[in-house]
ROSE-362576 format. One record per residue: residue in three letters; x negated, y, z of N, C-alpha, C in turn. Coordinates in steps of 0.1 Angstrom, whole numbers, plus 5000, padded with zeros to 4 digits. Atoms other than C-alpha are relative to their C-alpha. Last residue first. Layout:
<bavos>
AlaXYZXYZXYZ ...
</bavos>
This chain:
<bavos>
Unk498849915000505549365285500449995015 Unk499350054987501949255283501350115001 Unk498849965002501049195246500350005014 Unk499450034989497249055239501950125003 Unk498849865000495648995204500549975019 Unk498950044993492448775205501350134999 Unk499749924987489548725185501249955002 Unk499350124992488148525152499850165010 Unk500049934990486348645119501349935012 Unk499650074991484748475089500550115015 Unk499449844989484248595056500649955014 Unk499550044991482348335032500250125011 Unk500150125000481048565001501049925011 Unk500450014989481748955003500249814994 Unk498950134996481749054965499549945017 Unk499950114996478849284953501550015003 Unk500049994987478949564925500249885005 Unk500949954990477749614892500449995014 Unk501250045006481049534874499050075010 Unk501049915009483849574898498449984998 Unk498849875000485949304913499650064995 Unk500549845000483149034909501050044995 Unk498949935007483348644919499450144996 Unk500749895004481048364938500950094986 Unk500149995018483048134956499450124996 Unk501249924999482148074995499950034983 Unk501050105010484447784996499450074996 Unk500350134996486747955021499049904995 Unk501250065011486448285006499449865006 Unk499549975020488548435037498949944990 Unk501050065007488348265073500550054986 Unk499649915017490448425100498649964989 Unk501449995007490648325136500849994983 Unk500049985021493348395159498849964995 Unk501550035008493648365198500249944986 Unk500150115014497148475210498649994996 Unk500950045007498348605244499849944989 Unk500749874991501448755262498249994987 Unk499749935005504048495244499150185004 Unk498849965009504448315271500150094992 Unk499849894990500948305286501550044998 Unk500049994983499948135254500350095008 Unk499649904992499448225212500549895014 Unk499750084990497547985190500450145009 Unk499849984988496348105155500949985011 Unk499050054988495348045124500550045010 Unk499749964987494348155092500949945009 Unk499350104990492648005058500250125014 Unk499949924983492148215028500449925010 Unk499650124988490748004996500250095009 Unk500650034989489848254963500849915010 Unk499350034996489848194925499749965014 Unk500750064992488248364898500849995010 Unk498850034993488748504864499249905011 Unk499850104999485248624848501549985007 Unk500150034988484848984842501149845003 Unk498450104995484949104808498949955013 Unk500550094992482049444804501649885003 Unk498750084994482849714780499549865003 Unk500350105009479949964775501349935007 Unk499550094990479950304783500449884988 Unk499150045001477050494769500849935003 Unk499849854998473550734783502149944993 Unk499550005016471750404768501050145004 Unk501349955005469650414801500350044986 Unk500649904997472250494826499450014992 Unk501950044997474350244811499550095001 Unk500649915006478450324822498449955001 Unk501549914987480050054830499350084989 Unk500849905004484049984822498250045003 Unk500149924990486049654832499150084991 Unk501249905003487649424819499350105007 Unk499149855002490149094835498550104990 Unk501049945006490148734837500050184994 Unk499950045017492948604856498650124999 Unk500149885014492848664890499449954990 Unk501149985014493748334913500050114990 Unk499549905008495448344952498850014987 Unk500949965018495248084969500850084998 Unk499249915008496448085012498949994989 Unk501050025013496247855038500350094985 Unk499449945013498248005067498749914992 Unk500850015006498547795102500350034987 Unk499049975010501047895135497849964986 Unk501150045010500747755166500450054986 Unk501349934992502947865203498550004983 Unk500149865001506247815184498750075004 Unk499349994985505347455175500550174997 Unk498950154995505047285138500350025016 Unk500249934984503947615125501149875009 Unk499350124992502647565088500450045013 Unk499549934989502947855061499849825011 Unk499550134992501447685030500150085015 Unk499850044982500847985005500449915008 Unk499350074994500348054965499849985012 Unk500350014982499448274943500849915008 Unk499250094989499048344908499449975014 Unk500150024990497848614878500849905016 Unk498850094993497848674846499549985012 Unk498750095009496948944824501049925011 Unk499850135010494249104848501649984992 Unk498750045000493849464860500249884993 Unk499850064988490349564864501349955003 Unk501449964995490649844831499949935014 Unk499950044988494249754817498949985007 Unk500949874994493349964785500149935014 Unk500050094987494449724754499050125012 Unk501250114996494049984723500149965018 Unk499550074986495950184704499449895000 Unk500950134996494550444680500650005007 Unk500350094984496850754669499349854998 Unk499150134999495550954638499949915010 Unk498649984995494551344647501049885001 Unk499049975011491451314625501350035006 Unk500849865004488651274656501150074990 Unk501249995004491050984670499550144995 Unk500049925016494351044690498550004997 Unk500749885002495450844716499550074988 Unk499449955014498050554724498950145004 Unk500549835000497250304754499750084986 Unk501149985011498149964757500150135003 Unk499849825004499649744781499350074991 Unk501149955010499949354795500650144998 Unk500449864999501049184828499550054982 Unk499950025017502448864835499950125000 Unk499949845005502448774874499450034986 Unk500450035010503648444891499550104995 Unk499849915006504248384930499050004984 Unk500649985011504348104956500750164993 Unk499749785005505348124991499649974989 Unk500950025012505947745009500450094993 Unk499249915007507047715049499050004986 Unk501349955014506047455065501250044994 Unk501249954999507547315104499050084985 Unk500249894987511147335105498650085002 Unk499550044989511447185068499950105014 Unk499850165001510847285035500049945009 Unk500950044986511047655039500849854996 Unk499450104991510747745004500049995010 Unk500450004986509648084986501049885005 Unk499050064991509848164952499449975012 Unk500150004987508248444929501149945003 Unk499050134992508348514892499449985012 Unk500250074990507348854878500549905003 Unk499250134990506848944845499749995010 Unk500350124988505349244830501149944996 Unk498450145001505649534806499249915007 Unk500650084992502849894805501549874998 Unk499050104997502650174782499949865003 Unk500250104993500850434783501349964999 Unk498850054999500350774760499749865006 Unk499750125006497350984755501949955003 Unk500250055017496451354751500749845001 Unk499350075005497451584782499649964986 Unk499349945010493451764790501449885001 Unk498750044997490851764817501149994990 Unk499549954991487451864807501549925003 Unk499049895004486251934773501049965008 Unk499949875015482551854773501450074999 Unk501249905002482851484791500150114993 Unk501350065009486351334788498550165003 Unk501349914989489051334821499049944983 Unk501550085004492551214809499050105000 Unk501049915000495951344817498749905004 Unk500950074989498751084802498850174999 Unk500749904995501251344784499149955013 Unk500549905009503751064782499450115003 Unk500249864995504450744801499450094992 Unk500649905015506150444791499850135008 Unk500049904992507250104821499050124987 Unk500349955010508649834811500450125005 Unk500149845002509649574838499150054987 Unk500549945009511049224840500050145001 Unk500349895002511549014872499250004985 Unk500350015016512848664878499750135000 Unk499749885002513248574918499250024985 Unk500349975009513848264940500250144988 Unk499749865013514848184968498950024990 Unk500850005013515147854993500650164991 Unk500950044997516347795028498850024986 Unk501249914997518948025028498949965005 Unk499849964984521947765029498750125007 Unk500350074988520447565003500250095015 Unk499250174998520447804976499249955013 Unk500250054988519648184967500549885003 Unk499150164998518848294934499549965010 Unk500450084985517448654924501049885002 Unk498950114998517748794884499349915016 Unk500150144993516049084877500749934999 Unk498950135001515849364847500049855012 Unk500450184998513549634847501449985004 Unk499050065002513350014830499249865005 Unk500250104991510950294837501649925001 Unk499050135000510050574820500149915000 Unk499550165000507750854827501449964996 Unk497950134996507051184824499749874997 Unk499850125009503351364829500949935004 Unk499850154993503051714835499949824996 Unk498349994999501451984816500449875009 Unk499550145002498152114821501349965001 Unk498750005010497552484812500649804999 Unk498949934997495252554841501249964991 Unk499249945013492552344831501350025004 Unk498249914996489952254854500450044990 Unk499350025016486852024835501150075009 Unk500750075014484851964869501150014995 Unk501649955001485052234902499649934985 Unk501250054993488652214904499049994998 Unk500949894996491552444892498849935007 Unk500249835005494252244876499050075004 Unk500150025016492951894878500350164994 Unk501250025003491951914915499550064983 Unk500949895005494852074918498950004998 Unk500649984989496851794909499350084999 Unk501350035002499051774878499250025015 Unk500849875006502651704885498449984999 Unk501149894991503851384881499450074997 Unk501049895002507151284872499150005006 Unk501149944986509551014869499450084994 Unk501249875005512350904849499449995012 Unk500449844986514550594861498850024992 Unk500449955014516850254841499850175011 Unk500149865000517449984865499350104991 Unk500649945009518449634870499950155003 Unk500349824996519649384894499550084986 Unk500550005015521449014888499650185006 Unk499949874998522148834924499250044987 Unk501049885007522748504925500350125004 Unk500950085003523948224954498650054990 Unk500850014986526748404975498449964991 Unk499550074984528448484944498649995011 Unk499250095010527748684909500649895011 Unk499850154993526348964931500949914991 Unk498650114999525849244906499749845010 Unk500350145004523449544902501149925007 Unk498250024996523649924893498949815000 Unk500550134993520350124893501249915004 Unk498150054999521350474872499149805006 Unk500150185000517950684880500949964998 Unk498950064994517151074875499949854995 Unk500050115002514451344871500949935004 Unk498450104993515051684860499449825001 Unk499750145011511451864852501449945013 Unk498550074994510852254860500249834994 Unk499150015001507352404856501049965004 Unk499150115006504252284861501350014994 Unk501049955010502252614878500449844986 Unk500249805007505052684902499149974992 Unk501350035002506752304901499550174999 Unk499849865004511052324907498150035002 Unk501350004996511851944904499450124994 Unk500749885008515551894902498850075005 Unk500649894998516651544912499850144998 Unk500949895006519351294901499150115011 Unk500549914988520750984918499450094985 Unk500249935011523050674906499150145006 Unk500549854996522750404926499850114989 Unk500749905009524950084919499650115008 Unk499949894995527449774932498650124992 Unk500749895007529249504923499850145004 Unk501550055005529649224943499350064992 Unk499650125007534249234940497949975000 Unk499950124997533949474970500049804994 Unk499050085005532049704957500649915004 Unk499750144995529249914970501549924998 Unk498750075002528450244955499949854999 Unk500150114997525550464964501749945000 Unk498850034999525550854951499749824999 Unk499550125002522251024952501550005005 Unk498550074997521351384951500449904992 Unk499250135005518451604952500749945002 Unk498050084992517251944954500149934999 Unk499550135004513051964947501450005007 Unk498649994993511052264955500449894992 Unk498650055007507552234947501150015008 Unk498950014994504552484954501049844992 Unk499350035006500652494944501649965007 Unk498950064995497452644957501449984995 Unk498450055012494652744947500449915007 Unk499250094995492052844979501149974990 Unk498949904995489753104966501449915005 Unk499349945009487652904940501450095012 Unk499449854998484752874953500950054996 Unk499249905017483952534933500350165004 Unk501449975008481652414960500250054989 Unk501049904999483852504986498550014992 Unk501550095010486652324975498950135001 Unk501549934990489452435001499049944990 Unk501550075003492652314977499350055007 Unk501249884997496052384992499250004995 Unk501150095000499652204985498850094996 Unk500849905004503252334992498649925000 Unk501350074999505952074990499250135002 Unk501049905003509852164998498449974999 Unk500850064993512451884998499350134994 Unk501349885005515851964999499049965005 Unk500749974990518751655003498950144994 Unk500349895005522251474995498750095009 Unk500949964994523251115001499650164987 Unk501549935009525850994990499550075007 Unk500749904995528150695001499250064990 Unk500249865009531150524987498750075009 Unk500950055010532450154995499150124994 Unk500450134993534250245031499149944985 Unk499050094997534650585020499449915004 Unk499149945005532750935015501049904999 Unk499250155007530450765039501050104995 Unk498649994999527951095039500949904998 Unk499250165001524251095042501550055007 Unk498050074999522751385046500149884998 Unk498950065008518851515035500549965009 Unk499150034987515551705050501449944994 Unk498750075008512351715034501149975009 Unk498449994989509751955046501249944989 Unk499050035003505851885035501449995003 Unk498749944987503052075040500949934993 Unk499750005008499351935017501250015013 Unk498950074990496351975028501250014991 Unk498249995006493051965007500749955005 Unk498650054988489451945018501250084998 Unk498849985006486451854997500750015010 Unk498849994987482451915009501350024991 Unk499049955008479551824984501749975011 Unk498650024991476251765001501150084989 Unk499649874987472851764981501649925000 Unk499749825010472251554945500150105012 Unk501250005007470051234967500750174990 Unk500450115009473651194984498350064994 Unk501749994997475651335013499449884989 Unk501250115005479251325004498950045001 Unk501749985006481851495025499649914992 Unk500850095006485951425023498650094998 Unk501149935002488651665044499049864997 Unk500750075002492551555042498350054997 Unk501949925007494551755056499249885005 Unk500950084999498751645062498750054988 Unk501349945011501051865074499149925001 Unk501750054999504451745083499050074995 Unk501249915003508251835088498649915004 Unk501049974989511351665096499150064987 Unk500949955008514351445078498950045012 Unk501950064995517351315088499050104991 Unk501349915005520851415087498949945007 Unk500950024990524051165095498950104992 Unk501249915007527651195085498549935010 Unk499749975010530850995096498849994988 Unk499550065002530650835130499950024983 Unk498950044993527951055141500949874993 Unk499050095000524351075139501449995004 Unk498549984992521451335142500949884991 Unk498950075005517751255134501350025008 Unk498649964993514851485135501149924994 Unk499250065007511051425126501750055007 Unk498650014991508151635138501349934985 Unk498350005008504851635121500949965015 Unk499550004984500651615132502050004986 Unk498750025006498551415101501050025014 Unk498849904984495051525105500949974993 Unk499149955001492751275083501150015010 Unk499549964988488751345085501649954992 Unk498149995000486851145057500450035010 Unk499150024987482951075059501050084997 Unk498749965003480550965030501049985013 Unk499249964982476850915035501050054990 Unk499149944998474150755006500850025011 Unk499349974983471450585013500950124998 Unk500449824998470750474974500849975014 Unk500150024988470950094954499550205006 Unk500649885000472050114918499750035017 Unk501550014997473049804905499250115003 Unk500350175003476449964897498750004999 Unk499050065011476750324915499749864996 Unk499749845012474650534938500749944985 Unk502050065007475150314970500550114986 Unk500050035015477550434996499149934992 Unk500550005007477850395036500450014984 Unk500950105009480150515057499050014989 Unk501849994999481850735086499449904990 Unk500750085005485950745090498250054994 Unk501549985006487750935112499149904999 Unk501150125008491250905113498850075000 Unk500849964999494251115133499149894996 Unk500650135004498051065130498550105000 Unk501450005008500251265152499349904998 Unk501250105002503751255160499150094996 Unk501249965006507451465172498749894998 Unk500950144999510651255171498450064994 Unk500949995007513651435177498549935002 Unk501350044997517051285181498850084999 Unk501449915005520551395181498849965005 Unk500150005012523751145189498750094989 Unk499450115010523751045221499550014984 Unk498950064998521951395230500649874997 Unk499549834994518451545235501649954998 Unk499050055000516851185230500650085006 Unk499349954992513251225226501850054996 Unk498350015009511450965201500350075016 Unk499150034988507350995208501850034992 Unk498849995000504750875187501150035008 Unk499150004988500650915189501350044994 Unk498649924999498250805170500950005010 Unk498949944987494650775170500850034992 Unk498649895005492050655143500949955016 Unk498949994989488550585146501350024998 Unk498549935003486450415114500550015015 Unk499450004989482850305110501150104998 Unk498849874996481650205082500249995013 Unk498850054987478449975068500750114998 Unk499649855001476150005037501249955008 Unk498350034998473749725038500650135001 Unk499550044983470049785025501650014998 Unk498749924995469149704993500349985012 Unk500549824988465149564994501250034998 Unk499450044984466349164983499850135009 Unk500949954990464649204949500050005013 Unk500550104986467248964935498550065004 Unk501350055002466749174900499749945010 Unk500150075015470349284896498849875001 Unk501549965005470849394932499649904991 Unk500750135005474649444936498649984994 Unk500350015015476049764946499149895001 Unk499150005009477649784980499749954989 Unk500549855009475149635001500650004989 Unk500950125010476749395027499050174991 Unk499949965015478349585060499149884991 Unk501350025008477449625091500050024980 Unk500850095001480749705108498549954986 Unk501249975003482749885128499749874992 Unk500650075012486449925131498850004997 Unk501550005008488350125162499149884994 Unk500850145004491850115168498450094999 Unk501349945008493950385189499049874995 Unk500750175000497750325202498550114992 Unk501449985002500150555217499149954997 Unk501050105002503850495216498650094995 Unk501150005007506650685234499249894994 Unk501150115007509950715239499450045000 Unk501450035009511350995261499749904996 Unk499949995016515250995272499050044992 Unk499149934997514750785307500150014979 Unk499649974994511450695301500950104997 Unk498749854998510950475274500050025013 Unk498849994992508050265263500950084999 Unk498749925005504850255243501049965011 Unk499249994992500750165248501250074996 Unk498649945000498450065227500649985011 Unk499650014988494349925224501450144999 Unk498949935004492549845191500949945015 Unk499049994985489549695188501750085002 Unk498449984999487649515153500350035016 Unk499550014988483849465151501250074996 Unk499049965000481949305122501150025011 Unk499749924992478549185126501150115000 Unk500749865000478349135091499850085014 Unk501249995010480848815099499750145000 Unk500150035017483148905125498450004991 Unk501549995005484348975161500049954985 Unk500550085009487749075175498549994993 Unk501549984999489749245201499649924994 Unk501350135008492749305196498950055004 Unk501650015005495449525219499849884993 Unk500950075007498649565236499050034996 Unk501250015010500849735262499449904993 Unk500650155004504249745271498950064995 Unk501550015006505750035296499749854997 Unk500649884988509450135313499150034989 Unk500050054984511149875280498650175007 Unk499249994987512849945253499749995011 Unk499250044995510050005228500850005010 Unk500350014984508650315212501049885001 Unk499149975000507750225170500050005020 Unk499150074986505150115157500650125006 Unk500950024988504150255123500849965009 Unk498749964991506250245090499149965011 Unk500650074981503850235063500550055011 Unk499849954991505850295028499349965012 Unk500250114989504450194997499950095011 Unk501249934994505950404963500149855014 Unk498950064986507050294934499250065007 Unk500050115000505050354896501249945015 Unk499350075014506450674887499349875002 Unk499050134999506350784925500149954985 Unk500950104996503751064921500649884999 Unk501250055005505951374921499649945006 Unk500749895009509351364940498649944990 Unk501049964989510751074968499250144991 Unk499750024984514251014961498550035004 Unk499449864993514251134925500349945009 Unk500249905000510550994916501550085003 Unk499449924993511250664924499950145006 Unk500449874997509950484896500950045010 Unk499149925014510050134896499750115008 Unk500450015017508849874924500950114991 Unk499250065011509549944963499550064988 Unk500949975014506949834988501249994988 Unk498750005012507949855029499350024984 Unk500249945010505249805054501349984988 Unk499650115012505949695089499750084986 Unk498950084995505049775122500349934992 Unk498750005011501649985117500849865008 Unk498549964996499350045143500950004991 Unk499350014989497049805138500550065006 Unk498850095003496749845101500249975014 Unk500450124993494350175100501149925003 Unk498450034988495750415074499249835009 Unk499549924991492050615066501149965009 Unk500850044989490850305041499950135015 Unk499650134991493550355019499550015010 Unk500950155000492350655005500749885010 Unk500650024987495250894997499249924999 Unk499450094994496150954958499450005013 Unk499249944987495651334947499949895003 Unk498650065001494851194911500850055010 Unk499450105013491151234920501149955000 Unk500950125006490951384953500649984984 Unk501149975003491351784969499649804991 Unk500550005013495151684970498550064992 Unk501449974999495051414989499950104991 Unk501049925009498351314995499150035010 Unk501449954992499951205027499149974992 Unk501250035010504151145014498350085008 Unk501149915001506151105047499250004988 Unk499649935006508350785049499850164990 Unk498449994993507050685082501050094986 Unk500650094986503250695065501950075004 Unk499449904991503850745027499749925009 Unk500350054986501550654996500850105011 Unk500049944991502950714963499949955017 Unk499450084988501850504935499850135015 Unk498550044999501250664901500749975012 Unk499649844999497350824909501949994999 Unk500449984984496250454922500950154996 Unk501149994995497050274886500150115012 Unk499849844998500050154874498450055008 Unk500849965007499949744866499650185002 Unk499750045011502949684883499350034990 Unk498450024996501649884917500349944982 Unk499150005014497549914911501649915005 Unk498650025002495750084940500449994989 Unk499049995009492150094940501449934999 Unk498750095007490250074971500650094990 Unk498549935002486950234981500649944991 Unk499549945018484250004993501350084998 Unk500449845004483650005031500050044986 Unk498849964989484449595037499950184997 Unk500249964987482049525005500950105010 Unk501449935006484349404979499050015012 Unk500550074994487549194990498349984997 Unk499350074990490249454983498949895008 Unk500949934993487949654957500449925015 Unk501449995003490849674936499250015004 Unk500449894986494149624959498350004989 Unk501450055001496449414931499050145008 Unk501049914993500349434937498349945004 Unk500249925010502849224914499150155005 Unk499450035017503448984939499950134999 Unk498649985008501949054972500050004989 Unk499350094997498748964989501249954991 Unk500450025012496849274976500749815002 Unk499149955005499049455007499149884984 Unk498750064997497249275032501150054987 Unk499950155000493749285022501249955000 Unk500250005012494149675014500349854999 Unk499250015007495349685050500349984985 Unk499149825005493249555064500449994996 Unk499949965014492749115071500350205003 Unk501649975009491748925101499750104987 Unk501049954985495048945122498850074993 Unk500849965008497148875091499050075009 Unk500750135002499648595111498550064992 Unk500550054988500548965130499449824992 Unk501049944997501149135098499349955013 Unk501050055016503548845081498550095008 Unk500450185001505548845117499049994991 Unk500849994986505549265121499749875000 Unk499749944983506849275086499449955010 Unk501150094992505749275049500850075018 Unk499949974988508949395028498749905007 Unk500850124993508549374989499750055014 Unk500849954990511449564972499449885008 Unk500850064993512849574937499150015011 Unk501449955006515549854933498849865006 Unk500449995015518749824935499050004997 Unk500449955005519249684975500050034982 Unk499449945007522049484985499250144994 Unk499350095009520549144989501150144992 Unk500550035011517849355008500849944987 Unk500150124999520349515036499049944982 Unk499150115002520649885037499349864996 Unk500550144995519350145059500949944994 Unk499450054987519550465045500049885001 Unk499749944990516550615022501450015009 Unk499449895005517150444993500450095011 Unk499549985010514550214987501150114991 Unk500849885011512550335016500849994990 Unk499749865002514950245044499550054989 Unk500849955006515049825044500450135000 Unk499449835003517449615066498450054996 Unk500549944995516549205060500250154998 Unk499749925002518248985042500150105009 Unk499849935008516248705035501050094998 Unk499749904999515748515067499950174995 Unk501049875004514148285055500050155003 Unk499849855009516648065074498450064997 Unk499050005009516547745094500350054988 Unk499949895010513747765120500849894991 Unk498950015009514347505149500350114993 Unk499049844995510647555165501049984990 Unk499549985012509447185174500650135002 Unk498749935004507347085205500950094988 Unk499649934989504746865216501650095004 Unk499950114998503546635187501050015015 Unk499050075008503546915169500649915009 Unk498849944995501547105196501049954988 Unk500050024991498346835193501350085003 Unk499750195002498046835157500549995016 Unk498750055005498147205163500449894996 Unk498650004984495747215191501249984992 Unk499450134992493547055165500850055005 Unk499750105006493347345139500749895007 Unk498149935005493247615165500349904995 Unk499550034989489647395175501850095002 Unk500150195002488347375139500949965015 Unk499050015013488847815133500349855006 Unk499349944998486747795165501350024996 Unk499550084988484547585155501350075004 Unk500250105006484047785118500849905011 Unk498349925006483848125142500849874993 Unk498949974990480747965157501350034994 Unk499550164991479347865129500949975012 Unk499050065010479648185110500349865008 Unk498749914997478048385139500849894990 Unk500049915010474748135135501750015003 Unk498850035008473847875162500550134994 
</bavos>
């Protein structure tokens, strides 16, 4: 009997027990419980209905029904976020697109933390380094938030807030899990408190076979599979030196091991392995009035490739000390005031260039105002002090209005910046010292609607989003500021709970953009550029959980027809490839026992085995099957 078949039963036997636990016992859910405390938006904890800024919160419930899935899987879920590569072969590298924005705009933070790259393309982090079972919840807010978090943020940035030490002596957990390709999932934790130490300790490990990245044109059947293997360790502790003062030293630790192929239909035994050290101390004091937070980090990122050209070693860290206030200057009035220091390394040892290296200083200062009559606002400026970039001011006015219990009307008008990377200043291909930065702007408009006693919401989103001094990579002359971008959407998104037992998630997404550059004569050409980013896109969810012990996801989600770039090895030119729209089936279940100590899951993606393509030349994982157990002993 074949791994899929098994898993299939398995998936078929969760199924029954929930015909079987309906009939048993009912969980009296009520609420969506849509107003949930959030930190990233504006770095102090306020409630979603009074946030400014669009924000998409996945939490410890959405990531525990997502057993089967990474984190790429889990975040390409979301309204107006697409994970390129998300359901490619399991070891492909992901692309990050936030409202159409592509991977170098979106800033990746772990507990708030930015954890750059800056030896990569664009600087962005790879996904496939933050392993998802130690994370708690992920936070995702839209629009630029370049003066609360610095360069990179002009599209939003995505926060991964890791587990956290619980209240109790000692709790542990774990998964253990099996999977198509021979696919292995583990992951084993431990956290508590003594006395005034928290801790939490957890370590996953991820193996698995693999498909063969690049797609074999001519059904020859000789590509071999290109697998990964990934470790990662962390450790958290929260020490509690007075009532009111905290510190909160960590370390994050990944090592990742995989296969490549040598590009579209291009089959090769390639090797690519990723170290990331991420040690830091955090510090929070609190009194009635004021509060300071902040901490220190260094995060080194080191990337090999072993390939048919020889080995090519990259490793770039990057220091970060950000520390900010918070002040109730009344009962409707807070501001927050902070210094963030960057420094960033390059080690490229095939470029020999002597370690270049790059500073930012950054003062900033927000002002939050809450209203009693429903009206309220964030006003915040930056000043972003760059040594080989210069100086750029960035700032946001984010005001929005409760019209009563039922709407809520938001908007926002914010610059961003990013500086150039050093890859781009001084790196082994096309470096160019004189690059200038690239500004943004960023304007959207919502409208949220809550009825039925918070059993139903709904949500209207428009953004427009202009960037200048795009830096673009052409053969012969290297890195250079030349184009211009500009990007507009829609979002719509509602969410029902239609009774105790089914919950119902849809979402809408309207995307288009163009791109402004200058032909051989100097005269600008524009021309559609959203390269793997579709037009339109929808999704939808059936939440069922007719006991507490059972819970069932069926999940569509359809990409619209999108483009994509391939270069022909034989014609030596890149050719423009459309890529069919296509529409996948996710089904998940799972049955928890023992009160609450045990859960058996299974996880079925490409339910109907649909045949698709994320990127030209490359495969698509067909029927995805995987099944284990989580365990919790408190």
């Amino acid at each position: 009997m074949s791994n899929k078949t098994l898993l299939s039963i398995f998936a078929g036997v969760l199924l029954s027990t929930s015909s079987i636990q309906a009939q048993q016992t009912s969980v009296p859910v009520d609420t969506l419980e849509l107003n949930t405390v959030v930190v990233t938006a504006s770095k102090i904890p306020t409630e979603t209905r009074q946030t400014t800024r669009p924000v998409v919160v996945i939490d410890q419930a959405e990531i525990r029904k997502s057993a089967g899935k990474d984190l790429a899987q889990l975040l390409d879920d979301q309204s107006g976020i697409v994970i390129n590569g998300a359901f490619s072969n399991p070891g492909k590298d992901k692309g990050v697109y936030l409202q159409g924005a592509t991977t170098q705009y979106v800033l990746i933070l772990i507990d708030g933390q930015p954890v750059n790259d800056p030896s990569g393309a664009g600087g962005a982090v790879d996904l496939r380094l933050i392993s998802l079972d130690n994370v708690e919840r992920v936070e995702v807010v839209k629009g630029s938030m370049s003066t609360l978090y610095g360069s990179d943020a002009i599209a939003g940035v995505i926060n991964v807030i890791t587990k956290k030490p619980q209240d109790k002596t000692v709790a542990v957990n774990g998964k253990v899990a099996y999977g198509s390709y021979e696919s292995v999932d583990l992951s084993a934790g431990v956290n508590g408190r003594l006395n005034v130490l928290g801790y939490s300790l957890n370590y996953s490990k991820q193996t698995t076979d693999g498909i063969s990245e690049a797609k074999d044109e001519n059904d020859a059947g000789n590509f071999d599979k290109d697998g990964f293997n990934r470790d990662a360790l962390s450790a958290k502790f929260d020490i509690a030196l007075t009532e009111q003062l905290s510190i909160k030293p960590f370390v994050n630790y990944t090592n990742y091991e995989g296969d490549y192929d040598g590009g579209a239909f291009a089959d090769a035994p390639n090797k690519y392995t990723a170290k990331l050290v991420n040690p830091g101390v955090d510090i929070h004091f609190e009194n009635d009035a004021w509060t300071v937070k902040g901490g220190y980090q260094y995060n080194e990122v080191e990337r090999t490739f072993e390939s048919g050209f020889g080995t090519s070693e990259f490793t770039g860290n990057i220091q970060n000390l950000d520390i900010y206030s918070t002040y109730a200057a009344s009962e409707n009035v807070t501001v927050l005031g902070g210094f963030n220091y960057q420094k960033q390394v390059l080690d490229d040892n095939d470029a020999n260039t002597n370690n270049p290296d790059a500073t930012l200083i950054s003062p900033y200062v927000s002002s939050i105002l809450k209203a009693e009559n429903g009206l309220g606002a964030e006003l915040g400026f930056r000043l972003n002090e760059h040594s080989d970039a210069g100086t750029q001011l960035t700032y946001n006015f984010s005001p929005y209005y409760n019209v009563n219990e039922n709407i809520r009307v938001l908007a926002s008008y914010a610059t961003g910046f990013k500086a150039p990377t050093l890859n781009e200043l001084f790196g082994p291909f096309g470096a160019n010292p004189d690059l200038e930065p690239q500004k943004s702007r960023y304007i959207d408009f919502g409208i949220e609607y809550y009825a039925n006693n918070g059993r139903f919401n709904a949500e209207v989103l428009y953004f427009n989003r202009h960037i200048d001094d795009v830096i673009i990579y052409t053969f012969g002359t290297g890195y250079e500021n030349q184009d211009e971008q500009d990007d507009q959407g829609v979002e719509l998104s509602a969410n029902y709970l239609v009774n105790e037992f089914l919950t119902v998630q849809s979402f809408y997404n309207y995307l288009t953009g163009e791109q402004t550059t200058l032909d051989g004569s100097g005269n600008e050409v524009k021309r559609g550029n959203l390269i793997r980013r579709p037009e339109h896109a929808f999704g939808f969810s059936f939440l069922v959980s007719p006991s507490n012990d059972v819970n069932v996801n069926l999940q569509v989600r359809h990409t619209g027809e999108r483009e994509d770039v391939f270069f022909n090895p034989n014609t030596f030119a890149s050719e423009s490839k459309t890529l069919d729209a296509f529409t996948l089936v996710n089904l998940y279940a799972d049955y928890t026992l023992l009160e609450g100590q045990l859960t058996l899951f299974a996880d079925i993606k490409n339910l109907f085995d649909t045949e698709y393509t994320e990127v030209y030349g490359y495969n698509t994982i067909g029927i995805y099957s995987k099944a284990g157990l989580r365990f919790n002993i408190r």
